[in-house]
N, C-alpha and C positions, 0 to 999 in steps of 0.2 A: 502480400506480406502479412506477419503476425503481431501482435502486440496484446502482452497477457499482463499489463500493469499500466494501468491507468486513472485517475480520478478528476471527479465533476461536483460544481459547488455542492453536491449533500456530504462531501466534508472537506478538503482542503483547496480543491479543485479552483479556477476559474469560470468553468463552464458550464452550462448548463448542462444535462446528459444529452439531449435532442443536439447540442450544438458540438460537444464532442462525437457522436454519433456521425455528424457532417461532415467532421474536420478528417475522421479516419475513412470513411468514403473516397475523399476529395485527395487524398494521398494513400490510394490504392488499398487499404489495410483490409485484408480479405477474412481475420480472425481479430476481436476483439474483446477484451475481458477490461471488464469496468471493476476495480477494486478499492473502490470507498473505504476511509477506514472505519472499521467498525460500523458498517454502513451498509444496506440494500437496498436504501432510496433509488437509487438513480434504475435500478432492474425494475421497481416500481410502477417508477414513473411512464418508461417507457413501456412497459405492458398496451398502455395507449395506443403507441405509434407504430406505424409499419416503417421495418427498416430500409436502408436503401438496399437497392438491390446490389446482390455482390457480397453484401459484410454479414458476417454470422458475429452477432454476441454471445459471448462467454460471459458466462454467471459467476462472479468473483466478488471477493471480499478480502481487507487488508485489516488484520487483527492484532492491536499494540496487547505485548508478553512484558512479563518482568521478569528478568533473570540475572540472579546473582547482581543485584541492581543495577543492570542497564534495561533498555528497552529495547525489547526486539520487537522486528515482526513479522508475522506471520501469512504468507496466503494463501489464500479458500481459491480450487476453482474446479469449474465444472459441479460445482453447487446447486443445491435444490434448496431456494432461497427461501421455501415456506415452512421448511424441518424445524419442528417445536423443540428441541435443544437447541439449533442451532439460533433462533429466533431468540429464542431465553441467553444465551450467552453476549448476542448485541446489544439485549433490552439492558442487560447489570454493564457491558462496556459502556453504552452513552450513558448511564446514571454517575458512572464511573466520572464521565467527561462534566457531565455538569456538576457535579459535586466539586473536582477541581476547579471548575471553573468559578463555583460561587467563594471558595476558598479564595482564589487571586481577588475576585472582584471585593473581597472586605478587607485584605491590605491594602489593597488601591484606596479603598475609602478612608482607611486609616492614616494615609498621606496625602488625603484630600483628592483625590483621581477618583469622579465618580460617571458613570453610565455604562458601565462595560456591559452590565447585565442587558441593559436596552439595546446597547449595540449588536450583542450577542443573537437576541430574540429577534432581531428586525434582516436576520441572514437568512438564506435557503438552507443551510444547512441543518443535517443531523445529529453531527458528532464532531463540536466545537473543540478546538485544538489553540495551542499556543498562538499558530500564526493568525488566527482572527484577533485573538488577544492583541499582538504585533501590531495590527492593521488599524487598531483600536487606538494604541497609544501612539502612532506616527498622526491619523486625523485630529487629532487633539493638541499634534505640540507637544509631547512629552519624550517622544525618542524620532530621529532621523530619518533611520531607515531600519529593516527590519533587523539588523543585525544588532545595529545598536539598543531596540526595545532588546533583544534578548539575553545582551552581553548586560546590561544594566536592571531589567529589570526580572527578564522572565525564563532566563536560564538557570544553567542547577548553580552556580554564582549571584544571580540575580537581587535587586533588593525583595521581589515579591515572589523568587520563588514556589511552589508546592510542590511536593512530591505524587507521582502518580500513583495509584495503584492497579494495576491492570492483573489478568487472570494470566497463568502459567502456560510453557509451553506446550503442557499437555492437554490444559483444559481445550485451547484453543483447537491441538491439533485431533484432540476427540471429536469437538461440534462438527469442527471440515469432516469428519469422517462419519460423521452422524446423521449429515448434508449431503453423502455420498459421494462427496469432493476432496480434491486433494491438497494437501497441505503442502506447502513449500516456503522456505526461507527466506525473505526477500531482500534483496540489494544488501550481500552478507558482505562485504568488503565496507561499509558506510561504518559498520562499526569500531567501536574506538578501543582495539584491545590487541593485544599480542597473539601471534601467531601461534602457541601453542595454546591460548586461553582462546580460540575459533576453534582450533581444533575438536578442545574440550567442548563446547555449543554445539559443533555441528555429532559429537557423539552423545550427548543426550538427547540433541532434537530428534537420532534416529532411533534413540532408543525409546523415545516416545513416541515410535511410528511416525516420525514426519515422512513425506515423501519423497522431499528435493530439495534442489536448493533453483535460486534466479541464477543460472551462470553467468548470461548476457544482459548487462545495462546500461543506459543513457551515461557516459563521460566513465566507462570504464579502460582502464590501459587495458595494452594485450599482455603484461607480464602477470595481471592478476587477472586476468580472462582466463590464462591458462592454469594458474591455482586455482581457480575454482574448479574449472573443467577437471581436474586430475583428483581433486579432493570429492568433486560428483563420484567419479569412476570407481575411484579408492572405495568408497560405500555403497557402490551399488542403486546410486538416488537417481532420482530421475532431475533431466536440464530444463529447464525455464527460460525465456526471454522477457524483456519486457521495457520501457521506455522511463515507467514511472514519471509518466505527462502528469503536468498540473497546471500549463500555463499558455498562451502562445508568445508570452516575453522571454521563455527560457527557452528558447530555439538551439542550444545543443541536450534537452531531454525533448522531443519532440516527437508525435506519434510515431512509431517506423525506426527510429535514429538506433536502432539497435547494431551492434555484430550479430556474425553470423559463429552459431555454435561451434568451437573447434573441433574439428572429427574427430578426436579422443571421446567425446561424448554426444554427437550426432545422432547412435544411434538408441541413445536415452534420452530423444528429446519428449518434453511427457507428449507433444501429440501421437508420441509412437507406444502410449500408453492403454491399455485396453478397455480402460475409464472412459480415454477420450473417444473411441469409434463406438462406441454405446450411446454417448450424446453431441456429440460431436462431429462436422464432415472434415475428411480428409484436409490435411495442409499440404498443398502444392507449390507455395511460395515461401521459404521461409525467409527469415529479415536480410536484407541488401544492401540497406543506404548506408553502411559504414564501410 
């Protein structure tokens, strides 16, 4: 099986990369792309280790956009993870992250909610995100559960609020191509907008040279399986899969738990891209467990 979207504590993840690395062995996953956001730690890390036999890592990256004020995002793959653009564009995104983050952490203080910064530093992670924030204010006593820190405090409603500022669709989808990787749209049904305003995203994304979009992921229906699949085909993009793990408590986004591409676009899947048989081996299993 394949699985091209995934992340491990260097940024929102639960897991270690060694221990996500296990987890897609141990449920056959024969193609794996680790896609940190704004993150290359976890390709880093394992430079170390030898993998299990069987699993081939894909070199990926998951890069938060701003557009037209929402946040998109974007993914890097079959990446060359030491490309000094594209190196330069993670180094301004996690500055990005901490900047925000030291932002939240002096309203906290300003309502008397102090340690977030300490909590923050004492993470494996790279590129700190609201949900550490979340994890922050539930250890404390301050919010429930995660939904509740974010409806009350760290949502675009929230009392502590920030706004992000992340780099463009195009900056993003330059560096993936600067990295000799391909950019693609990730999990584009999550966003929160009208159907002709996706429309309008997915024609500047192409016209920024994106390359695809994710057609298949973790807890999608098949009515918008097949929009996507048809709105791939309609451009020309190439299809993606992916699970977008972060957890092993979320067991219906789980390594693997993808569909499988509908043949409308089958025969655009990127591994049938000419990117991928230059770094890449062949995919002879594609996703099954749905």
């Amino acid at each position: 099986m394949i699985d091209l979207h995934s992340h491990t504590w260097f940024s929102d993840g639960k897991l270690a990369p060694l221990s996500l690395v296990e987890r897609a062995h141990k449920l056959n996953i024969r193609h794996l792309a680790i896609t940190d956001h704004d993150s290359v730690g976890a390709h880093h890390a394992l430079r170390e280790h030898p993998l299990p036999e069987g699993l081939e890592l894909i070199p990926g990256v998951e890069i938060s956009c701003r557009w037209e004020n929402l946040e998109i995002h974007v993914l890097g793959l079959l990446i060359n993870i030491d490309e000094p653009v594209f190196v330069d564009l993670l180094d301004a995104q996690q500055q990005r992250r901490r900047d925000r983050a030291a932002a939240f952490d002096l309203a906290m203080q300003r309502a008397g909610i102090c340690g977030l910064k300490s909590h923050l530093q004492s993470l494996p992670c790279e590129a700190v995100g609201r949900i550490h924030m979340a994890d922050f204010l539930i250890k404390e006593g301050h919010a429930r559960h995660t939904q509740h820190a974010f409806s009350k405090y760290l949502g675009s409603r929230g009392r502590f609020y920030q706004k992000s500022e992340w780099c463009s669709l195009a900056e993003a989808v330059d560096a993936i191509h600067a990295a000799g990787g391909l950019a693609l749209m990730a999990h584009p049904e999550r966003y929160s907008m009208s159907r002709p305003k996706f429309r309008r995203l997915l024609d500047e994304f192409a016209a920024a040279n994106g390359d695809g979009l994710e057609v298949s992921y973790s807890n999608l229906n098949i009515d918008s399986l097949k929009y996507l699949a048809d709105e791939c085909v309609r451009r020309n993009l190439w299809a993606s899969v992916g699970s977008d793990f972060h957890s092993t408590d979320h067991h219906w986004m789980d390594l693997g738990r993808i569909r499988r591409l509908p043949p409308a676009c089958e025969e655009r899947a990127i591994w049938h891209h000419p990117r991928w048989a230059q770094v890449a081996s062949p995919v002879t299993h594609a996703p099954a467990r749905m």
